[in-house]
C-alpha positions as CSV (number, residue, x, y, z in Angstrom):
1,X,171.1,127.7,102.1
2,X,168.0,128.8,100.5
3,X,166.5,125.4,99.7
4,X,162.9,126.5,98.9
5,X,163.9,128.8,96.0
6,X,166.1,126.0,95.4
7,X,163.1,123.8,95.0
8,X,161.2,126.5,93.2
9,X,164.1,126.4,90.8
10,X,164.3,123.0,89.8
11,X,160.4,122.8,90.0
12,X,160.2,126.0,87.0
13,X,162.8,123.8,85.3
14,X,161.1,120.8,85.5
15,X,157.6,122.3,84.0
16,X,159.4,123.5,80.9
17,X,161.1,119.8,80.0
18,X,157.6,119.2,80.4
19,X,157.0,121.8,77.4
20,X,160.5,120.6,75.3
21,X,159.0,117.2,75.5
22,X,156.1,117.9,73.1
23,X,158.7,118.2,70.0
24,X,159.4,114.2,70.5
25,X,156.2,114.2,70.8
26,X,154.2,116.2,67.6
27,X,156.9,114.1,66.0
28,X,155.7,110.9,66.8
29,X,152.1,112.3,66.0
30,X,153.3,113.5,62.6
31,X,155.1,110.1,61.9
32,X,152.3,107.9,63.2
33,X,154.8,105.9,66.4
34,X,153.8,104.5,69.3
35,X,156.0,106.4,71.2
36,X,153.8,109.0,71.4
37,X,152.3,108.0,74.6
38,X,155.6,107.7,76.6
39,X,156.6,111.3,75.7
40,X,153.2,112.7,76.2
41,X,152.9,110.7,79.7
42,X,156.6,111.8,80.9
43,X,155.6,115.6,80.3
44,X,152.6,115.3,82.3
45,X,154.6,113.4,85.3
46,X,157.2,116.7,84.9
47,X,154.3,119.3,84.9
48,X,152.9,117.5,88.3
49,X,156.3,117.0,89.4
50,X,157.5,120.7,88.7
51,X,154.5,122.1,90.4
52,X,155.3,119.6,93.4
53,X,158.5,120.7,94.1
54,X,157.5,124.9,93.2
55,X,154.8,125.0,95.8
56,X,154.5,128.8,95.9
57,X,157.0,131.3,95.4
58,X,159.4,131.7,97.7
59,X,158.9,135.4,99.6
60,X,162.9,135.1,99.7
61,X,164.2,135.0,96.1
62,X,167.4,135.8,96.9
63,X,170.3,133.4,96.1
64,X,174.1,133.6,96.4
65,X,177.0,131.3,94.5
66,X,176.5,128.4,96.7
67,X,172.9,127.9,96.1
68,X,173.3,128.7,92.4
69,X,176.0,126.3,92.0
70,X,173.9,123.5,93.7
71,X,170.8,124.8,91.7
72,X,172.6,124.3,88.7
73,X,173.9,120.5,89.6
74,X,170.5,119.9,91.1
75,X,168.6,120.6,88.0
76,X,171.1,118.8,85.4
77,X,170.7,115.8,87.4
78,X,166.5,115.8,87.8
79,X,166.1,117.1,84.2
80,X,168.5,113.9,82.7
81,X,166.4,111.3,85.1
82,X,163.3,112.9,83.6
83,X,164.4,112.8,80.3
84,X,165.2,109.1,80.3
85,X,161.9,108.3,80.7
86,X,160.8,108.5,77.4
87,X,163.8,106.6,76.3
88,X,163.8,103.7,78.8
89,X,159.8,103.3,77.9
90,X,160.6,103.2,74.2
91,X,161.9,100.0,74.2
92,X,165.3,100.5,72.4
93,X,167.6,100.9,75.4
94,X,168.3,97.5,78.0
95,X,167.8,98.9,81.4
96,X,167.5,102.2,82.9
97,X,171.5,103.1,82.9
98,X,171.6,102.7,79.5
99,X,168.9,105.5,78.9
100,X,170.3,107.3,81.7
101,X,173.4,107.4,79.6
102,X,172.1,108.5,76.0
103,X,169.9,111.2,77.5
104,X,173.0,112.9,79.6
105,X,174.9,112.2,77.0
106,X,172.4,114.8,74.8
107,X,172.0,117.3,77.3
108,X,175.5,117.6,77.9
109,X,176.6,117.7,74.0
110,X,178.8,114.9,74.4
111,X,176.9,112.5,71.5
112,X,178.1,109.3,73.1
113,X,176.2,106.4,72.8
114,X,175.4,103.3,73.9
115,X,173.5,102.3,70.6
116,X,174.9,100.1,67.3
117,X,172.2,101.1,65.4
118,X,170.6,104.2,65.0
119,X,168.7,104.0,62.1
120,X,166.2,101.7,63.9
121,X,165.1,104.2,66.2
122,X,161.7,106.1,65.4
123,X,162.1,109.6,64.2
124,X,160.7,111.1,67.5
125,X,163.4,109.2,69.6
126,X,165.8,110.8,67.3
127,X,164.4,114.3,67.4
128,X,164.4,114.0,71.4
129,X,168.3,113.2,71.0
130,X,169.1,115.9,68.7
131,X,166.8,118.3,70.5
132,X,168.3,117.7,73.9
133,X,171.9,118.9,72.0
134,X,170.0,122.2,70.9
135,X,168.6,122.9,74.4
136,X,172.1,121.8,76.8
137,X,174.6,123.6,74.5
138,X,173.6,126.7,75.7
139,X,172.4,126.3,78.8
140,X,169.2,124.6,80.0
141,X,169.1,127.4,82.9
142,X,169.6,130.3,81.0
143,X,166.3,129.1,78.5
144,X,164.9,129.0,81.7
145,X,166.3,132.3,82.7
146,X,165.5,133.8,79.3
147,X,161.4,133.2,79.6
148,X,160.7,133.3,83.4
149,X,161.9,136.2,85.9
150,X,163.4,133.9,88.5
151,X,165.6,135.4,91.0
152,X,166.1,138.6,89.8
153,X,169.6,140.3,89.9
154,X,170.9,136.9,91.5
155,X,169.9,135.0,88.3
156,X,174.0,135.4,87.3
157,X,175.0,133.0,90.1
158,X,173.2,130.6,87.8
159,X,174.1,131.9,84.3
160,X,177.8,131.3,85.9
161,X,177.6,128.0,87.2
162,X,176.0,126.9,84.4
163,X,178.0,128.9,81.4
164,X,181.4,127.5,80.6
165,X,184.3,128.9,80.5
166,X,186.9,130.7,83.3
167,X,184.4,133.8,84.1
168,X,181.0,134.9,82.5
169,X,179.8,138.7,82.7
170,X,176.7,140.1,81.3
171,X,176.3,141.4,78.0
172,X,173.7,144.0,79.3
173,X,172.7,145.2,82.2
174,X,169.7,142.5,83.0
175,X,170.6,139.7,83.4
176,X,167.2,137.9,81.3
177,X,167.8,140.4,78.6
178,X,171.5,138.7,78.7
179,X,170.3,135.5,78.3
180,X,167.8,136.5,75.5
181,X,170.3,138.0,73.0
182,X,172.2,135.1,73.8
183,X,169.1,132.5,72.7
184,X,168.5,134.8,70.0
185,X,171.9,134.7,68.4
186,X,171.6,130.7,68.8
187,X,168.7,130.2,67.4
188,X,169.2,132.6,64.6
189,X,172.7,130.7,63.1
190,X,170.3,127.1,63.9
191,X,167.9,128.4,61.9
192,X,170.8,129.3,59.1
193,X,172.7,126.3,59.3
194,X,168.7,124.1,58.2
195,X,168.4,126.0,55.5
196,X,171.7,125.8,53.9
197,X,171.6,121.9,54.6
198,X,168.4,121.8,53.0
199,X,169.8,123.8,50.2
200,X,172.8,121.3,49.9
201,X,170.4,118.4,49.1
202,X,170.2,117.1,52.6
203,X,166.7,116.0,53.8
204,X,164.5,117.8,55.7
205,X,164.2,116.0,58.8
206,X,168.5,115.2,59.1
207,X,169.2,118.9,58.2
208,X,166.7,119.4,60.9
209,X,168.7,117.3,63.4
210,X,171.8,117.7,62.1
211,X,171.5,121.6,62.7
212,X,170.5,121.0,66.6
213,X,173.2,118.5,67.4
214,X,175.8,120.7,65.6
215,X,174.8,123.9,67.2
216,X,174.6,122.1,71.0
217,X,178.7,120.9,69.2
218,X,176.6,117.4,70.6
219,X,176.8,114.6,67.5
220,X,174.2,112.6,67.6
221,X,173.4,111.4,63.9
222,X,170.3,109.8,62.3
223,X,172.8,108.0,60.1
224,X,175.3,105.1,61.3
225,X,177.8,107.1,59.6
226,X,177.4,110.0,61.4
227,X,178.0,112.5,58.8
228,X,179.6,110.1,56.2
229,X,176.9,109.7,54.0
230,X,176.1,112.9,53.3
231,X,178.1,114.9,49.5
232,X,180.8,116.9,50.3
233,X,178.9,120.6,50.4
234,X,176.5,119.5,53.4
235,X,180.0,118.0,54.9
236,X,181.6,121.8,54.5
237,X,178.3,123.8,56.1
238,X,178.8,120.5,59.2
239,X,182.3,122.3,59.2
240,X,181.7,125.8,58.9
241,X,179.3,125.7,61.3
242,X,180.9,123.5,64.0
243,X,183.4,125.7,64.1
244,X,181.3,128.7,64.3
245,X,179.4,127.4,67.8
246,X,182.7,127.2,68.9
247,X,183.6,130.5,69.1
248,X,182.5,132.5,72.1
249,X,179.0,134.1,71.9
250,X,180.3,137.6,73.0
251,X,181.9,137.9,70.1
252,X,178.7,137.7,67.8
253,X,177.2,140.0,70.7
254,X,179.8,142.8,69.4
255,X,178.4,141.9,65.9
256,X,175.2,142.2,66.3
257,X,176.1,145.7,68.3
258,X,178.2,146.7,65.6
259,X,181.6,146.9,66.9
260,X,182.9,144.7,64.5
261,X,186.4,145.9,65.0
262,X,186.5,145.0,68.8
263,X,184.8,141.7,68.1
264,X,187.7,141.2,65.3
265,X,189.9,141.7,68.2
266,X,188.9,139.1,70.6
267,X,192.1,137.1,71.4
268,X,190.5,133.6,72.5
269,X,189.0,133.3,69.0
270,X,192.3,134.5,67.4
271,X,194.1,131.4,69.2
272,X,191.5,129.0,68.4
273,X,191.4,129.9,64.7
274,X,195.3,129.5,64.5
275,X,195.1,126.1,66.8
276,X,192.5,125.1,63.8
277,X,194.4,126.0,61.0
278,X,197.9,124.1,62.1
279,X,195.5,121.2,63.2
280,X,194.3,120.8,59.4
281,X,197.5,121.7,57.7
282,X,199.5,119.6,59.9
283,X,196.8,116.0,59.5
284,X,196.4,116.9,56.0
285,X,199.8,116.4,55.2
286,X,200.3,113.7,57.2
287,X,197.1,111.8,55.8
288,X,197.4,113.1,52.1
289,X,198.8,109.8,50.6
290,X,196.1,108.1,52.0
291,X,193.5,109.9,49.5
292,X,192.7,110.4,45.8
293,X,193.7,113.7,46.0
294,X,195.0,116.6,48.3
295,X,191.7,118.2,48.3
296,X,189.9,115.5,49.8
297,X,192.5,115.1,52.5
298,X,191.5,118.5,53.3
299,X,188.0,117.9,53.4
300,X,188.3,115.1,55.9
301,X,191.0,117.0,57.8
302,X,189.2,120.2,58.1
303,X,185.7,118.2,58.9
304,X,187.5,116.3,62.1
305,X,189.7,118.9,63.6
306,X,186.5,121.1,63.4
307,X,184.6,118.6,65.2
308,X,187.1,117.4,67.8
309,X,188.1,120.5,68.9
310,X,184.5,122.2,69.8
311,X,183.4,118.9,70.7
312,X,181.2,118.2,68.4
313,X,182.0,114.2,67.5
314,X,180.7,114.3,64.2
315,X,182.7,111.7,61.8
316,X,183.0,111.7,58.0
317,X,185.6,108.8,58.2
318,X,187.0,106.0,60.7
319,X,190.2,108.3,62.0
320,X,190.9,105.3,64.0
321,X,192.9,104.3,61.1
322,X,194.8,107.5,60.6
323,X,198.6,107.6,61.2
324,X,199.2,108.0,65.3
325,X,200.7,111.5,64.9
326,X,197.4,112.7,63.3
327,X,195.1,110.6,65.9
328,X,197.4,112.3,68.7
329,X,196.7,115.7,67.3
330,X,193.1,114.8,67.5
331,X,193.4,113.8,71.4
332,X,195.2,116.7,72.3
333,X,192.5,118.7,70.7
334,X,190.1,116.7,72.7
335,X,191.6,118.1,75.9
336,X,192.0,121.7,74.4
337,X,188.5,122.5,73.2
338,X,186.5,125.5,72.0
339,X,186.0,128.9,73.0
340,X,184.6,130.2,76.8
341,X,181.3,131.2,76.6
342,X,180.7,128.9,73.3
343,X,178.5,125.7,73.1
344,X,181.9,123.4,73.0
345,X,183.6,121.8,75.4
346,X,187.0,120.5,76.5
347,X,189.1,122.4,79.1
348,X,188.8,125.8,76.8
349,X,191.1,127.7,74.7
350,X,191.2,130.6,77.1
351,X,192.1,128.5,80.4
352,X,195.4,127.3,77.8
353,X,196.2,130.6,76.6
354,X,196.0,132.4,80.1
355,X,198.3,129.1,81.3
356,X,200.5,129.5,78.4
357,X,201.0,133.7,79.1
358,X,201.5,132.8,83.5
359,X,204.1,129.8,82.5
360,X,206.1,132.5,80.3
361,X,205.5,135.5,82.9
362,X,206.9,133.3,85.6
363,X,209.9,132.3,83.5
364,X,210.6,136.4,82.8
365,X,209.7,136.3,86.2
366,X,212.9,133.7,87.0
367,X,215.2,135.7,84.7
368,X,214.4,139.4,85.7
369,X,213.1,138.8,89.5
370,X,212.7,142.6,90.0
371,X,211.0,143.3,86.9
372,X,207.0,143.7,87.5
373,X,204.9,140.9,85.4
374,X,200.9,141.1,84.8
375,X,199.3,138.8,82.5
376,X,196.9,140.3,80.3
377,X,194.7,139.0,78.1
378,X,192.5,139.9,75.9
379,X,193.6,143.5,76.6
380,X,192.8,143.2,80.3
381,X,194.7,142.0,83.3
382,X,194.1,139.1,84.5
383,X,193.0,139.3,88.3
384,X,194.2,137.0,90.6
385,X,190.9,135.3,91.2
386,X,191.1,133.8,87.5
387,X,194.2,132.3,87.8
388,X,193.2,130.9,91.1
389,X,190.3,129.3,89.6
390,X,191.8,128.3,86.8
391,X,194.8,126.5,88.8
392,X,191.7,124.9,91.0
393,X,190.1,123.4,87.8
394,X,193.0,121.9,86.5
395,X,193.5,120.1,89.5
396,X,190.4,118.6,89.9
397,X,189.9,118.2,86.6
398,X,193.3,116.0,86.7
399,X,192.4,114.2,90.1
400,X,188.6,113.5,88.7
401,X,190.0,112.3,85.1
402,X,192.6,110.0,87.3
403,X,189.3,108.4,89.6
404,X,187.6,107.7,86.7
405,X,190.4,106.4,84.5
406,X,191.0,104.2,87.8
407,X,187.3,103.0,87.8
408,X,186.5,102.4,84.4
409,X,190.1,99.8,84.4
410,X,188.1,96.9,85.8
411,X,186.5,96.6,83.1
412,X,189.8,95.0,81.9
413,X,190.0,97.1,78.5
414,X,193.0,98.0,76.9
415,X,194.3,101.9,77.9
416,X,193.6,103.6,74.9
417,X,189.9,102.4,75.0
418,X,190.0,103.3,78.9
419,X,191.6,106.7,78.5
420,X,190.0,108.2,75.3
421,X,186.3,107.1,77.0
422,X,186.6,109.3,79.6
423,X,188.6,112.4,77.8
424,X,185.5,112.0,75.5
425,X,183.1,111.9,78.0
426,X,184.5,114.7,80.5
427,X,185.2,116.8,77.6
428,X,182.0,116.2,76.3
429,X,183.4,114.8,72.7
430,X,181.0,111.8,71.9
431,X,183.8,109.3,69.8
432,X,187.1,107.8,71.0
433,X,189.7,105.9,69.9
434,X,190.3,101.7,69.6
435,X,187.0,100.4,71.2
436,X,184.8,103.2,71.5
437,X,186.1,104.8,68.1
438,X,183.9,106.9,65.8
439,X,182.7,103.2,64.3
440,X,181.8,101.9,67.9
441,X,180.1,102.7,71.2
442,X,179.8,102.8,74.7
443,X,177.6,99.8,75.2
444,X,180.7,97.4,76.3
445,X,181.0,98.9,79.7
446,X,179.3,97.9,83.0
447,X,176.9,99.2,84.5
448,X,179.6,101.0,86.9
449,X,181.5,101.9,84.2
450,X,178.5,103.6,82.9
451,X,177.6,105.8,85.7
452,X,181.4,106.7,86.4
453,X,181.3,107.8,82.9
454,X,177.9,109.2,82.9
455,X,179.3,111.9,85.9
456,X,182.2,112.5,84.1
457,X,179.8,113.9,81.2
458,X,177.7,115.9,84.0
459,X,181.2,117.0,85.4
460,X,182.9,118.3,82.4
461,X,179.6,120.2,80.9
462,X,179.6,122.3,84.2
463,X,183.1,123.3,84.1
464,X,183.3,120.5,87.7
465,X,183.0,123.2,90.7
466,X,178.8,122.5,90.7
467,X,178.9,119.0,90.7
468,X,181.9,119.7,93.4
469,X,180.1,121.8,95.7
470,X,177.0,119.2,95.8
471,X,179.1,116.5,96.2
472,X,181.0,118.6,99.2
473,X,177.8,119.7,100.8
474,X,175.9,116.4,100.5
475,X,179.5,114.7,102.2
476,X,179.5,117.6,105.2
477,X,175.7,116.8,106.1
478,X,176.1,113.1,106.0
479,X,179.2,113.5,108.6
480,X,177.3,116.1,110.4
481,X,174.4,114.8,110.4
């Protein structure tokens, strides 16, 4: 284990939250708030920090998948303590958990939260929210990898363990140019989605915010009602958009390269389109009498399945009190989730449709056992590796959802509270149903229930195996010795 490049790592990662932290911060200066000082403080503790744990470089840069998958867990977890900081010292969060919580809860794009009220927060603590969406949606580590030569060629051991979705190649040859077209890309449709808001009659500073939560597919709002508030055309770019971060990023690679007729056949966004489109069509007719008009059924149909299924957890309306069958369609879209290599969510539309195509090959399998079967998909067999890992996830994603259903129980709520907090949480959603709907928060758990729920959200973000594999390795020292 190469633990000093490991430091190095973390140390590099930590000196740029130091640099992200100065957008709370001109914020505060711009609005005149006194939580300048705690943003401004926290950013010099990361620069001594980083430059602590660097020390020099390391003369061996190399790293392999085990050190990139701990790298990865490593840095998630020092750069969500760090980030608390500000929060904690602001004076709107209890106790340390509870800052812990919102601040993972931003980095990982789940927009839970633990607060009633957010329009009593100052406009830099909301900025630092949103802004933590923008930055974890698509990848702290591959910003990081995207400005600073790191590890050279070994650099994809962390653009994997960080990237979600069943396997992640480059889309050129370098591996920083890879994870520069992919910032680019981002912050191109970010910078789209602001103006159009702005255009729409939505304010500057929530168009602002409202464009970094939704391209992170995070949540956090500057309004109590999430999205409610705002007319009907800003609530259609929330939806457009929303569902375009949910579509895998290689697709607006082939775009922007100009094969638009390979990118129009990418299979995983095919499936998700049609999931999307029998979502709405299905909830809008099952909610249409409870509307003016067809047309606004749609509109609050199309704005929830859209943010459910890349994980956004944006609300226009309390779903809680939707029929069951539509609420059910909206937790099975919890589980489902956007597109691989897209800043959603959720167990991936991929991992289903590869499960959906091995469940029918073995079938074909069962009735013609001496006919050959090979799962393809998107025009390309699927090697055995994939399906291994895929199988792998799914258990531990099962056993880990079980554990922290399990936990979370002696807080003595009811079962749908208990279960839809942690699919929200390890899918990285944000809003649940019954007591931690889109109306309510996380703030009635304990403290226990808090952290359990707060490593769910860690978990699910990086697709489980990193947090795994530090878990595994810190259990075999400790036994060791």
């Amino acid at each position: 284990m190469n633990r000093r490049m490991i430091g190095y790592i973390i140390g590099n990662l930590v000196q740029i939250e130091a640099a992200i932290l100065l957008v709370p911060a001109l914020t505060a200066l711009f609005y005149q708030e006194s939580c300048l000082w705690a943003f401004l403080l926290t950013a010099l503790f990361c620069v001594v920090f980083g430059y602590l744990l660097k020390g020099k470089r390391p003369e061996n840069v190399t790293i392999f998948s085990s050190e990139g998958y701990v790298s990865v867990a490593l840095c998630w977890i020092v750069m969500s303590i760090c980030g608390a900081i500000p929060l904690y010292f602001s004076g709107y969060f209890p106790n340390p958990i509870d800052a812990l919580f919102e601040i993972v809860s931003g980095f990982t794009t789940t927009g839970a939260t633990i607060l009633g009220d957010v329009e009593i927060l100052p406009r830099s603590v909301l900025m630092w929210r949103s802004f933590s969406h923008w930055i974890g949606g698509m990848g702290v580590l591959v910003f990081m990898l995207a400005i600073l030569p790191i590890a050279g060629a070994s650099s994809m051991y962390l653009m994997r363990a960080e990237s979600p979705g069943p396997s992640v190649g480059k889309l050129v040859p370098k591996v920083r140019s890879t994870a520069k077209i992919l910032y680019l890309i981002y912050l191109f449709l970010t910078i789209i989605e602001m103006i159009l808001l702005v255009a729409a009659g939505c304010p500057l500073f929530d168009s602002i915010n409202l464009a970094f939560a939704t391209a992170g597919t995070g949540g956090f709002g500057v309004l109590n009602s999430s999205a409610g508030d705002y007319n009907a055309m800003v609530q259609i770019i929330l939806t457009v958009f929303m569902l375009l971060f949910g579509v895998n990023f290689n697709v607006y690679f082939l775009v922007y390269s100009g094969s638009l007729k390979e990118a129009l056949k990418c299979e995983e966004a095919r499936v998700y389109l049609g999931i999307v489109g029998a979502s709405i069509l299905l909830i809008t007719i099952n909610i249409c009498s409870m509307f003016h008009s067809v047309k606004d059924a749609l509109l609050h149909a199309s704005f929830q399945v859209a943010s459910i299924i890349t994980t956004t957890g944006f609300s226009t309306i309390d779903f809680e009190l939707w029929p069951e069958f539509s609420r059910t369609i909206l937790v099975i879209l919890m589980f489902v989730g956007a597109c691989a290599g897209s800043t959603g969510g959720g167990i991936k539309v991929s991992r289903i449709a590869i499960l959906a195509k091995t469940i029918k090959k073995e079938l074909s399998f069962i009735i013609h056992p001496r006919t050959v079967h090979k799962t393809r998909f998107e025009g390309k067999q699927v090697e055995h590796e994939v399906l291994r890992s895929i199988n792998v996830f799914l258990i531990s994603y099962i056993a880990i959802f079980t554990l922290s259903l399990l936990i979370i129980t002696l807080d003595n709520f009811d079962a749908i509270t208990n279960f839809t907090a942690v699919a929200s949480t390890i899918n990285n959603i944000g809003p649940g149903l019954s007591l931690v709907g889109p109306t309510q928060n996380f703030s009635i758990f304990s403290n226990l229930s808090k952290l359990v729920l707060i490593m769910d959200m860690l978990t699910g973000r990086l697709e489980i195996f990193p947090m795994l594999i530090l878990c595994t390795l810190g259990l075999r020292k400790k036994r060791w010795g």
